[in-house]
C-alpha positions in Angstrom: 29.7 -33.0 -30.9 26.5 -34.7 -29.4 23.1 -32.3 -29.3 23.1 -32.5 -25.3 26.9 -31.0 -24.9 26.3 -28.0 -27.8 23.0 -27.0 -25.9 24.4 -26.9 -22.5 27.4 -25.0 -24.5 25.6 -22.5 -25.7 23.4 -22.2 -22.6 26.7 -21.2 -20.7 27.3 -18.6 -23.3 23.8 -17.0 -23.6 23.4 -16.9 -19.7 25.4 -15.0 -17.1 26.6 -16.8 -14.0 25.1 -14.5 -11.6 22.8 -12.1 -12.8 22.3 -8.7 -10.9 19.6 -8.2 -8.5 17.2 -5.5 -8.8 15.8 -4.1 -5.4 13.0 -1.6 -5.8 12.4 1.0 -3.1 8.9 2.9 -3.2 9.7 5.8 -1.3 7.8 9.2 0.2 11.0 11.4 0.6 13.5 12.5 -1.8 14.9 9.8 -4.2 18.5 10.4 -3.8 18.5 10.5 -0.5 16.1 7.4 0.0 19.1 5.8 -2.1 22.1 7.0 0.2 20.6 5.7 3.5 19.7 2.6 2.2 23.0 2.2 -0.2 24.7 -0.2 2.7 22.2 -2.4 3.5 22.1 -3.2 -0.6 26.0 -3.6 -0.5 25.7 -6.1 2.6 22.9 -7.8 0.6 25.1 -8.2 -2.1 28.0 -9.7 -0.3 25.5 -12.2 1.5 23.7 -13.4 -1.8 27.2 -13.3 -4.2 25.2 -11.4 -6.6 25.7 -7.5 -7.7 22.5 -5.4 -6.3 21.4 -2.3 -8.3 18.7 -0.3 -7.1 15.8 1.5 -8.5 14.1 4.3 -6.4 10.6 6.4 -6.9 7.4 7.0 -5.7 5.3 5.9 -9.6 3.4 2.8 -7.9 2.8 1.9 -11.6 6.3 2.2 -12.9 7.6 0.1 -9.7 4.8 -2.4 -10.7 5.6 -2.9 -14.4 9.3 -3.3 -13.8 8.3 -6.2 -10.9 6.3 -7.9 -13.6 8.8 -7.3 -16.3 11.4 -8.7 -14.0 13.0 -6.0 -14.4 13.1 -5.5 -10.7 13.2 -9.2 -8.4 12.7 -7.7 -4.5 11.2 -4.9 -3.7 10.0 -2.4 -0.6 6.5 -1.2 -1.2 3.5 -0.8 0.8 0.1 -3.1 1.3 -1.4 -1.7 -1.3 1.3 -2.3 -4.1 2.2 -5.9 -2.1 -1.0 -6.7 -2.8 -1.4 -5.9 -6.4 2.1 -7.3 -7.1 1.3 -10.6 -5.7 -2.1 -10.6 -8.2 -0.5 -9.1 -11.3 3.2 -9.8 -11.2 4.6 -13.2 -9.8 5.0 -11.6 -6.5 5.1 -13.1 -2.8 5.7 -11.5 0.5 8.5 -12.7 2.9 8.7 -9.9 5.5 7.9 -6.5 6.7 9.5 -3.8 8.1 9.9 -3.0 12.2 10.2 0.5 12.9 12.9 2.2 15.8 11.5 1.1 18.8 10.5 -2.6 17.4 7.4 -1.5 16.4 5.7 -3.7 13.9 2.4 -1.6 13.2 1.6 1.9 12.3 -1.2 4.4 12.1 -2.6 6.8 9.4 -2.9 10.1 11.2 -4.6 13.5 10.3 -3.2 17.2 10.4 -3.8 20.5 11.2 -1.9 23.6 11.8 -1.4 24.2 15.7 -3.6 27.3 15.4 -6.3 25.8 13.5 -10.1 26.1 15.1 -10.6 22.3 14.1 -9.6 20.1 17.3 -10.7 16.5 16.2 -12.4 14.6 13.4 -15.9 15.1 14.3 -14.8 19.2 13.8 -13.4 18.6 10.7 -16.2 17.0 9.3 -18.2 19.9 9.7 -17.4 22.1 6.9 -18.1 20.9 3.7 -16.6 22.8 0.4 -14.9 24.9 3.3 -11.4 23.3 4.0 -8.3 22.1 1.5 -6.7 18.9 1.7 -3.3 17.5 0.8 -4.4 13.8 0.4 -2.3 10.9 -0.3 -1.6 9.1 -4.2 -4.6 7.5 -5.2 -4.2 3.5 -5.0 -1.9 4.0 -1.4 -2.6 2.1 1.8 -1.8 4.9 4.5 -2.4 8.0 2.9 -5.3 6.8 1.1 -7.2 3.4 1.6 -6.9 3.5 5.2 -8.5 7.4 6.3 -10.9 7.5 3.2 -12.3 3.6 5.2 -11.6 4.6 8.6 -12.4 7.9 8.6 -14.7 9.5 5.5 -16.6 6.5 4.0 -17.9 4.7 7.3 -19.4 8.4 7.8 -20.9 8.2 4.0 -18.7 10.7 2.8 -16.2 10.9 -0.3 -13.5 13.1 0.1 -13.7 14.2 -3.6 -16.7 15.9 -2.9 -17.1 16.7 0.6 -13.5 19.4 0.5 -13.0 22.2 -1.6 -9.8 21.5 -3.2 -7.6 18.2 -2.3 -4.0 18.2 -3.7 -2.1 14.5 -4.2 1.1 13.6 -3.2 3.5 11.9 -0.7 4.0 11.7 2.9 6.8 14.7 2.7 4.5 16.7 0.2 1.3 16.5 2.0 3.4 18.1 5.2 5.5 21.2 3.2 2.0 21.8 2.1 0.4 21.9 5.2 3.2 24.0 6.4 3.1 26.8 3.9 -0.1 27.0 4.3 -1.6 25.5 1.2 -4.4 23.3 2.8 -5.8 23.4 6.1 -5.3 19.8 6.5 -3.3 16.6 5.9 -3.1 13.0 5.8 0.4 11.5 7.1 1.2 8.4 8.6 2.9 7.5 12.2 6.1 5.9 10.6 6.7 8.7 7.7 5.7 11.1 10.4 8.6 10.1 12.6 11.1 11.2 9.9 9.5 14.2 8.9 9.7 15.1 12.6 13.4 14.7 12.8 13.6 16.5 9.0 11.5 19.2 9.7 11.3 20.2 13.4 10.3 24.0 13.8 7.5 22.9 11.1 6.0 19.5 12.8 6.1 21.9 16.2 3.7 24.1 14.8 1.0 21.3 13.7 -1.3 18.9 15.9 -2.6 15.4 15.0 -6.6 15.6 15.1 -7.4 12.1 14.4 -5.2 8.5 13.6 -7.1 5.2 12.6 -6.5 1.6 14.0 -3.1 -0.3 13.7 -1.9 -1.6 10.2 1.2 -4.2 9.8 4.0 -1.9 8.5 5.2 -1.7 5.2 6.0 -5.4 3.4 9.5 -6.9 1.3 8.0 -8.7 -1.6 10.4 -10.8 -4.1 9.5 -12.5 -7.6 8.1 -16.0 -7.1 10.3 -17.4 -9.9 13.5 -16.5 -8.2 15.7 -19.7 -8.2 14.6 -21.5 -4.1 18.2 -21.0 -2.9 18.3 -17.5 -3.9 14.9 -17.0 -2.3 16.1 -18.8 1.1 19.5 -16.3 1.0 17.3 -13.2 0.6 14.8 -13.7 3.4 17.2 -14.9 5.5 19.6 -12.1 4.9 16.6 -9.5 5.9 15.2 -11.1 8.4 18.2 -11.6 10.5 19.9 -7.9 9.6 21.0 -6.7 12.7 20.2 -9.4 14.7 23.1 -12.1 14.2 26.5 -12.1 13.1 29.6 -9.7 13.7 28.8 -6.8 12.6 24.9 -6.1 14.2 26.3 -3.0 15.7 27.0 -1.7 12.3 24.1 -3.5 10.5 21.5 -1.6 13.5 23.5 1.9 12.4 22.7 1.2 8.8 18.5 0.2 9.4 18.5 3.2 11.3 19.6 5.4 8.7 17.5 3.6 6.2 13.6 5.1 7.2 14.1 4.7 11.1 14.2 0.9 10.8 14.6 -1.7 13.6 14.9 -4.7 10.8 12.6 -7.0 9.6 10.0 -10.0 10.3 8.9 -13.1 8.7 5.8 -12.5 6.9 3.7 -14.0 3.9 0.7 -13.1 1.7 -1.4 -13.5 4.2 -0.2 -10.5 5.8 -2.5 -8.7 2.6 -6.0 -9.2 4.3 -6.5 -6.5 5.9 -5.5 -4.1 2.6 -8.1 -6.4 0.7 -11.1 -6.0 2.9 -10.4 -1.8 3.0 -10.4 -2.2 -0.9 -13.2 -4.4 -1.6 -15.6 -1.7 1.1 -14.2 1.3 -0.8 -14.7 -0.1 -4.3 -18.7 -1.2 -3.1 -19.1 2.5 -1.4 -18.2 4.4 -4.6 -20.1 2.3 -6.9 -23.4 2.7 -4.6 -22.8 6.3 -5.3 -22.1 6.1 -8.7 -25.4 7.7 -10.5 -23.9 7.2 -13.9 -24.4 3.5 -14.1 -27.5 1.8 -15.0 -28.7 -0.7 -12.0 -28.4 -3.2 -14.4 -24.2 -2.2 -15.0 -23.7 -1.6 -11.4 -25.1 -5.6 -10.8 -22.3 -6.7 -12.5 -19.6 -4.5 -11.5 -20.4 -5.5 -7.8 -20.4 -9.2 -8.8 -17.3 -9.0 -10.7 -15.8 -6.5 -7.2 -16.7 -9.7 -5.0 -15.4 -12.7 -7.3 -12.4 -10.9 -7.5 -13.0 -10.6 -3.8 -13.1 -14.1 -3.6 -10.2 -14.8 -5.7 -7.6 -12.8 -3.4 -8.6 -14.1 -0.4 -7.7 -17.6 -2.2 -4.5 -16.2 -3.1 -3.3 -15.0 0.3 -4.1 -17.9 1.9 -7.9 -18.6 2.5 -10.6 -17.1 5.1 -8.8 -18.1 8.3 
């Protein structure tokens, strides 16, 4: 037997015909549940691409991260923040983002209170230092955290590490039970989790008001591994992007988004879609180094030159300036 025939021989042994698919779902609500509702539209994936899909589910941005650059996870449902870090660290590009009930594309960070709470709107809550508790968002998230520390505390020179007496961390769904029992006077949500939580927890979302909610943000992006064979790539976006919109079964397919977070379906996007997540994080990296009084001037230099070259270097990556 010739070289050429044994190596494709034993290629065709060592590799499967169709390996499985990995979708990785970062989620703010219980895992198993996250998994239920969004079981179907996996299954329908997997019929479309002729490939077996498996799921992985959790809310550890740096687990979900290391299995997307391990390639241990191909396509993935994450947020901005994770998109972004993804496409810089793990051979990541973005190819659409989700559209909420109601075909909205955007959504809004949001602040609340208890409806019997004295506090009325941000300027009242920014009144009472070392006075108020806070369930805040995962450090490292775009809604919970990026976008109201930008929007709403740094642009009024304060750090929310210092300015409350006691801040808490966790999800969308933890940041509310805690408002709820009465375990911080305030807390950060966003309009699309917020929606849910609604639905979930009614007599409890009566009983709080919204005080503040920042500009629009592009909703939550699909990212896939850039190494993904093209065709496999092509089958994917197209089978997202046109879920519920085309074919025999949209009926069924609008049923199943639903159930899965509230979802209308999905639009075309790219990594361009990442600028706006950039710019929050290259202003909150400069804001907390200004404040830093540990670093010589000297260290702090170089920490903002290395801040704006990598700066510079995203902005290359998702596509330029304009």
């Amino acid at each position: 037997m010739s070289f050429r025939p044994l190596c494709l021989l034993l290629c065709c042994l060592v590799l499967p015909a169709h390996a499985d698919i990995t979708v990785g779902l970062l989620t703010s609500r219980n895992n198993e549940q996250t998994l239920e509702d969004w079981q179907p539209i996996l299954n329908d994936l997997a019929a479309a691409v002729g490939q077996p899909v498996k799921a992985w589910v959790g809310n550890d941005r740096a687990v979900l991260l290391n299995k997307i650059k391990n390639n241990e996870i191909q396509v993935a449902r994450v947020d901005n923040k994770l998109a972004l870090d993804a496409v810089e660290n793990a051979k990541a590009e973005v190819f659409a983002s989700l559209v909420q009930s109601g075909n909205q594309a955007t959504y809004r960070s949001v602040m609340l209170v208890r409806a019997n709470s004295p506090i009325k709107n941000a300027e009242q809550l920014l009144q009472h230092p070392q006075q108020l508790n806070y369930a805040s968002g995962i450090h490292g998230s775009t809604a919970e955290y990026y976008i109201p520390h930008y929007h709403l505390f740094l642009q009024k020179n304060i750090i929310p590490e210092n300015y409350f007496k006691h801040i808490v961390y966790g999800n969308a769904e933890q940041s509310f039970i805690a408002l709820a029992t009465q375990q911080v006077d305030v807390a950060v949500s966003n309009s699309f989790d917020l929606e849910q939580l609604k639905e979930k927890y009614p007599r409890d979302h009566a009983k709080m008001r919204m005080i503040w909610q920042s500009p629009e943000f592009a909703f939550d992006p699909l990212i896939q591994r850039q190494d993904l064979p093209a065709p496999l790539k092509n089958k994917i976006k197209q089978f997202f992007t046109q879920y519920g919109k085309t074919g025999n079964n949209t009926a069924q397919a609008k049923q199943r988004l639903y159930y899965a977070d509230q979802l209308a379906g999905f639009i075309p996007a790219d990594n361009r879609s990442l600028r706006q997540v950039t710019d929050l994080q290259l202003f909150h990296d400069l804001f907390k180094l200004t404040l830093n009084k540990k670093l010589a001037h000297t260290e702090k230099t170089q920490q903002e030159e290395n801040y704006y070259k990598r700066y510079r270097q995203l902005t290359q990556l998702l596509g330029g300036a304009k």
